[in-house]
MARKE-395947 format. One line per 3 residues: number of its first residue (from 1); their letters; for each residue x, y, z of N, C-alpha, C. Coordinates in steps of 0.001 Angstrom, whole numbers, plus 500000, padded with zeros to 6 digits. Layout:
N
NUM> a> X:Y:Z:X:Y:Z:X:Y:Z  ... $
This chain:
153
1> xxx> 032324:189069:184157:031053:189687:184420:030634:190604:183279  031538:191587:182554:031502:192012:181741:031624:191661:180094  031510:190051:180278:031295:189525:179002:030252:189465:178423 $
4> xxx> 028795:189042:179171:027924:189219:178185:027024:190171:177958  027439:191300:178788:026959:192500:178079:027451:193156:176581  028838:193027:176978:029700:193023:175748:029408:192519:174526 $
7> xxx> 029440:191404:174703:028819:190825:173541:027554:191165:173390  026684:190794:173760:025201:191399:173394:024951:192928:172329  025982:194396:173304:025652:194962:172609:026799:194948:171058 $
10> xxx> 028186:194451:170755:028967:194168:169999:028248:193759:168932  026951:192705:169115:026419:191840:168244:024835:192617:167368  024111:193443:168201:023396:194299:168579:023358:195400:167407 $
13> xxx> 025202:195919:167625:025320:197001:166777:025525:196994:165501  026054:195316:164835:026194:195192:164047:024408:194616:163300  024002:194011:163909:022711:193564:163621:021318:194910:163468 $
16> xxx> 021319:195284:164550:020074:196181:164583:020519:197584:164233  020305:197837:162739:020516:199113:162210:019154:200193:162477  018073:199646:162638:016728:200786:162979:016672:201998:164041 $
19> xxx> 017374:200640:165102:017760:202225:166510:019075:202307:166966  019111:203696:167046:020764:203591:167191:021185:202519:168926  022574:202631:168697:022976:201603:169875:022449:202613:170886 $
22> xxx> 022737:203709:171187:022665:204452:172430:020933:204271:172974  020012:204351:172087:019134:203700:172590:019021:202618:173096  019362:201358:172640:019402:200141:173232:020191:199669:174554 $
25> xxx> 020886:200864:174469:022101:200591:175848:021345:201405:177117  020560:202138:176167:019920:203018:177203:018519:202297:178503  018060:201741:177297:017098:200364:177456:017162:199318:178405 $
28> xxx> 018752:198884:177550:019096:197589:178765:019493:198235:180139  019990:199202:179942:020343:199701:181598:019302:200127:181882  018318:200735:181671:016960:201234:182314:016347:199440:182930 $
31> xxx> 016261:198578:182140:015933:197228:182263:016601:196982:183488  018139:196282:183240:018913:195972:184576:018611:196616:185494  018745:197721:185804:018368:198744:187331:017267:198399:187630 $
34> xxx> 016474:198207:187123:015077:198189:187778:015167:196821:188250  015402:195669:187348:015241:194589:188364:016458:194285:189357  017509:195038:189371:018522:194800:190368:017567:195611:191446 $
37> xxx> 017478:196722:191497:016428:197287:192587:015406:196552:193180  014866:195816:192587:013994:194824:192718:014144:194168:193682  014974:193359:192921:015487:192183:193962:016360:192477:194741 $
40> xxx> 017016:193900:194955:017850:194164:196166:016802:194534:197168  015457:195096:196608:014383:195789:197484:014197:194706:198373  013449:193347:198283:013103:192529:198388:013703:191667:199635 $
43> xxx> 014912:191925:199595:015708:191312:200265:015989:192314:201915  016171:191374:203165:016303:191828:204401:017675:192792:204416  016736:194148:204588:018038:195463:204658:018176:195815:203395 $
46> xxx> 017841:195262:202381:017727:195813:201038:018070:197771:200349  017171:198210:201492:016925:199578:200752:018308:200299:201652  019145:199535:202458:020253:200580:202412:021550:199921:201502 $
49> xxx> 021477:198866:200950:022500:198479:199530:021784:198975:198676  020699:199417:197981:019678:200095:197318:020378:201539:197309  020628:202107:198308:021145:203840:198811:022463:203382:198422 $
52> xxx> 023322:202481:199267:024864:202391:198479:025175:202521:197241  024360:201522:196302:024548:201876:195462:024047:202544:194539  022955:203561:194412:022636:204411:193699:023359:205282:194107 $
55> xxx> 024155:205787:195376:024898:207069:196096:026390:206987:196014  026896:205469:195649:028004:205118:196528:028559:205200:197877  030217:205807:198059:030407:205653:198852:031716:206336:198889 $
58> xxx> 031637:207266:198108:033020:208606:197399:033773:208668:198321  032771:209289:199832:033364:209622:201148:034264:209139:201498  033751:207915:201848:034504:206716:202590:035615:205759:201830 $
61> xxx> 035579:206214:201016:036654:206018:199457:038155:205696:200481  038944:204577:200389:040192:204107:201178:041061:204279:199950  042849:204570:200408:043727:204414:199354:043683:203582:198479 $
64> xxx> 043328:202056:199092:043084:201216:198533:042276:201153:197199  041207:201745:197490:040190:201924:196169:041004:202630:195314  040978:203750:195812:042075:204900:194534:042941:204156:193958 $
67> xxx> 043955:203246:194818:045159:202782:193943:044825:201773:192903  043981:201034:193179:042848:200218:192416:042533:200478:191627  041816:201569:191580:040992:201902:190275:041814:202960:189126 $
70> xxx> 042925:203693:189777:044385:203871:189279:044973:202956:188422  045024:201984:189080:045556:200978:188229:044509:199948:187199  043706:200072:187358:042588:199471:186478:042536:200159:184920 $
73> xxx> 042318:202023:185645:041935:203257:184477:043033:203425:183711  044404:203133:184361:045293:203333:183409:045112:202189:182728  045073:200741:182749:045533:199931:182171:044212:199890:180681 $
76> xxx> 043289:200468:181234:041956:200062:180167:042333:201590:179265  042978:202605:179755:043540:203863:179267:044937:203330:178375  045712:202340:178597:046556:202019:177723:046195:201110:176621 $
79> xxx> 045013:200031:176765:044701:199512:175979:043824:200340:174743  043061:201721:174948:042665:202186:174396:043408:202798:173233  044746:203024:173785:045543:203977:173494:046116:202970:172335 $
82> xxx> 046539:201522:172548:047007:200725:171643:045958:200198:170696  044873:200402:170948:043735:199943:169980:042916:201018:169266  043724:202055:169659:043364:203551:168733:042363:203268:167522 $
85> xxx> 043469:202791:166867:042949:202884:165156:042061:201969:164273  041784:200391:165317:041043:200149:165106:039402:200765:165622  039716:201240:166527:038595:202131:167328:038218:203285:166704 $
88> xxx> 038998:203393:166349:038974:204995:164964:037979:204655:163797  038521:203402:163151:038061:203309:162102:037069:202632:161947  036542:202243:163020:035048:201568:163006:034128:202801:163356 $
91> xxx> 034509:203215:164367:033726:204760:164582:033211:205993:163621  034456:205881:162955:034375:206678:161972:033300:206600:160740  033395:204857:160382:032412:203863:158984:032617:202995:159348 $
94> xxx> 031367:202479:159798:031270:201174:160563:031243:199957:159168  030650:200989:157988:030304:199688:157446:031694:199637:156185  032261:200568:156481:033693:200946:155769:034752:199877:156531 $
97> xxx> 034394:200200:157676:035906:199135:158307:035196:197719:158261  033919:197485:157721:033962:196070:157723:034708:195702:156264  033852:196647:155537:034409:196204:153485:036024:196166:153982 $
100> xxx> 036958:196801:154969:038123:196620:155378:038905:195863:155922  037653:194671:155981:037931:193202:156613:038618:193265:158371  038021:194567:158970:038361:194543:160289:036820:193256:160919 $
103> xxx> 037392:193089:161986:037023:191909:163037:035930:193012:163331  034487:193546:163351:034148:194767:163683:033721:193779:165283  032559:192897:165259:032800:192115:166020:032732:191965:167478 $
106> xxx> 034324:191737:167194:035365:191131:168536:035897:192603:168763  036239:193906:167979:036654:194992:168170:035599:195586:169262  033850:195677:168707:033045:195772:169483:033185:195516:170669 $
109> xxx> 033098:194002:170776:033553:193661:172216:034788:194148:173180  035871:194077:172636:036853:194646:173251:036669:195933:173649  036170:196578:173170:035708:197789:173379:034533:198429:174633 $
112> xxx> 033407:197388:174559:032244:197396:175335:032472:196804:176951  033848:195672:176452:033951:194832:177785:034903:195942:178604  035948:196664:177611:036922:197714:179018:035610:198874:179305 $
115> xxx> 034688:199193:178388:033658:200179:179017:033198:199672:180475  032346:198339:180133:032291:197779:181626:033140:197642:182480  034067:197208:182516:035134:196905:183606:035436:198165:184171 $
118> xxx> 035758:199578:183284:035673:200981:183884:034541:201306:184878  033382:201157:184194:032077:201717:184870:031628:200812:186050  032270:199254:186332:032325:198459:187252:033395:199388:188119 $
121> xxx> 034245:199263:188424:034517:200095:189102:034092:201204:189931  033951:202177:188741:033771:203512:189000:032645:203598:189696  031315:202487:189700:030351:202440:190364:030314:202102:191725 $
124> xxx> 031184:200819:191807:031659:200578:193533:032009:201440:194379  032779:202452:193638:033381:203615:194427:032143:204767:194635  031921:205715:193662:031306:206540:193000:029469:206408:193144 $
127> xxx> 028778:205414:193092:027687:205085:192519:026897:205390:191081  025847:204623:190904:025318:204566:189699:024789:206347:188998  024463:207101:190169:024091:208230:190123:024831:209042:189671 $
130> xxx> 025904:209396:190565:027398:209996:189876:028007:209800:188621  028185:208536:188520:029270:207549:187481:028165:208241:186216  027009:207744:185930:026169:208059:184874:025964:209686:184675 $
133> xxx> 025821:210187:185198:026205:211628:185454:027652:212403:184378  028468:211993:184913:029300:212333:184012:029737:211528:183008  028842:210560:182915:028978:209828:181723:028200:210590:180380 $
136> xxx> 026824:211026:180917:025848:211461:179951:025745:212685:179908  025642:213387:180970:025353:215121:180809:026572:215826:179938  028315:215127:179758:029003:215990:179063:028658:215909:177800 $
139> xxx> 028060:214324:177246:028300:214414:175606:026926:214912:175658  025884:214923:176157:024932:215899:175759:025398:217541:175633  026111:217709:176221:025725:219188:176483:027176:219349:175165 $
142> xxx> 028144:218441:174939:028788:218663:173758:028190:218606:172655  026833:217993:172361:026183:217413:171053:025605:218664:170904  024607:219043:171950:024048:220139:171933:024683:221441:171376 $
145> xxx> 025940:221623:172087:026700:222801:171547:027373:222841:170161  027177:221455:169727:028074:221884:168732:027193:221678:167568  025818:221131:167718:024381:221430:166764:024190:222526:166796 $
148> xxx> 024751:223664:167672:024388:225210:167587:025121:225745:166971  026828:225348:166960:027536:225771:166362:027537:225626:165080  026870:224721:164353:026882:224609:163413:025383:225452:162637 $
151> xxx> 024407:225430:163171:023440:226108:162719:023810:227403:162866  024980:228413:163304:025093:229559:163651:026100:230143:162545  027389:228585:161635:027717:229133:160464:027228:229423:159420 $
């Protein structure tokens, strides 16, 4: 399920240098939601899978889920952990680790597809509201602080 988003934006980032990715990701998910809403609207009983999942369902959260998604976060948490340095070094100079003959790529992807598979999750449980929430408000409010910090040396 998480393949061709992956790819899309993997391919995306290497191609479209004018806007950064975070715009475009921002885009396609503004895009997707609306027509998943759509067509969940549409449909008989719609607007309370509509509430599920913009709200989730934290509450009602079973061991089951926890141990689940336990075992999901670690495993996409260990792969991160073993793919460090290629993750490093594309991040760092994207167009450096290519002259470096890294796969930028398929790294992309690997990268974009455990993002999804996390945020798949975390949404079933959690909802879209929550999950995005602490997805976006920390690195804002880190970007923010540390554009101050720097205008303040």
């Amino acid at each position: 399920m998480t393949e061709c988003p992956a790819t899309f934006f993997a391919v995306v980032r290497r191609r479209v240098t004018q806007i950064p990715l975070e715009a475009v990701i921002g885009v396609s998910y503004a895009i997707a939601a609306a027509a998943a809403l759509f067509l969940v609207g549409v449909a008989p009983g719609g607007h309370v899978h509509i509430q599920e999942m913009l709200a989730g369902s934290i509450l009602w959260a079973t061991w089951g889920d926890v141990l689940w998604s336990t075992v999901v976060f670690a495993a996409v948490g260990l792969c991160f952990y073993l793919f460090r340095r290629p993750f490093r070094a594309i991040s760092e100079n994207y167009k450096e680790a290519i002259a470096r003959g890294y796969n930028t790529l398929g790294w992309d992807f690997v990268f974009y597809a455990m993002v999804g598979v996390v945020i798949t999750v975390a949404v079933r449980i959690a909802g879209v509201v929550l999950v995005f929430t602490f997805l976006i408000i920390p690195a804002t409010l880190s970007a923010g602080l540390a554009s101050m910090s720097r205008r303040r040396s």
